[in-house]
C-alpha positions, 0 to 999 in steps of 0.5 A: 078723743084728743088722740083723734082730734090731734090724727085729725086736724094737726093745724090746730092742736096747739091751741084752740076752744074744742068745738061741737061740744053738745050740752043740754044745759044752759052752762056746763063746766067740762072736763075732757080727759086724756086715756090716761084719766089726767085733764087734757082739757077744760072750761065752761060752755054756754047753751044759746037759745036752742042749740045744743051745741056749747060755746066756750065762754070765761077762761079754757085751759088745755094740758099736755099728757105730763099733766103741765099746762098747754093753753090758757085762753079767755072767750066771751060770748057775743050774740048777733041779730038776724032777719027773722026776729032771730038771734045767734050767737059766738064766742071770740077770743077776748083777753090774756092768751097764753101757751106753754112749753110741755115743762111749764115755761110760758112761750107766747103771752099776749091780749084779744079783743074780741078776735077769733083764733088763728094760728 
C-alpha cells in the first residue's frame, strides 16, 4: 500500500491523514505497514453515523521504512448540518504538526486550528 500511494499520488506523500480507510466500528485504531512488517502508518479513526469510511481524529503519526518518524499530526472531528435533518461530518488539522527528516531531525514544527492540509 504505501508503494502505490507514494506511485500514485507523489504531492502528498510527505504528510497527510491517509483516507478511504473503511471501518465498520464506531472507533478503530489502525496500524498500516510497510512490506517489511515495520508501521508506516497509524492513528485513530472514527465511524460518523452511517458511513463507512473512518475520519482521522487525535493524534496520527506516519514513519519512514528505517522505522524514524515522518509525521506527527493531530485531527479533530467536526460535524456540520444539512437540509434533510442530516448531519456529516470531517476531520481538520487542529494542533501541533510536525515532520521529520528520515534521521529523526525535527524540520517543520508548527500549530492548527481547525485547518485542513495543504502542502
Amino acid at each position: 500500500m504505501p508503494e502505490y500511494f507514494n506511485n500514485t499520488h507523489p504531492k502528498y506523500t510527505k504528510a497527510f491523514a491517509l483516507k478511504g480507510i473503511i471501518i465498520y466500528e464506531d472507533t478503530v485504531y489502525v496500524k498500516v505497514p510497510y512490506e517489511s512488517g515495520k508501521i508506516w502508518f497509524e492513528g485513530t479513526y472514527l465511524r460518523v453515523y452511517n458511513y463507512n469510511t473512518g475520519l482521522p481524529s487525535g493524534v496520527l503519526k506516519s514513519y519512514f521504512k528505517n522505522g524514524e518518524i515522518n509525521t506527527i499530526e493531530n485531527w479533530k472531528l467536526y460535524k456540520k448540518p444539512y437540509n434533510n435533518n442530516k448531519v456529516g461530518g470531517g476531520s481538520l488539522l487542529n494542533g501541533n504538526f510536525q515532520i521529520f527528516d528520515s534521521i529523526g531531525n525535527k524540520v517543520f514544527d508548527t500549530n492548527f486550528n481547525m485547518a485542513p492540509l495543504i502542502l
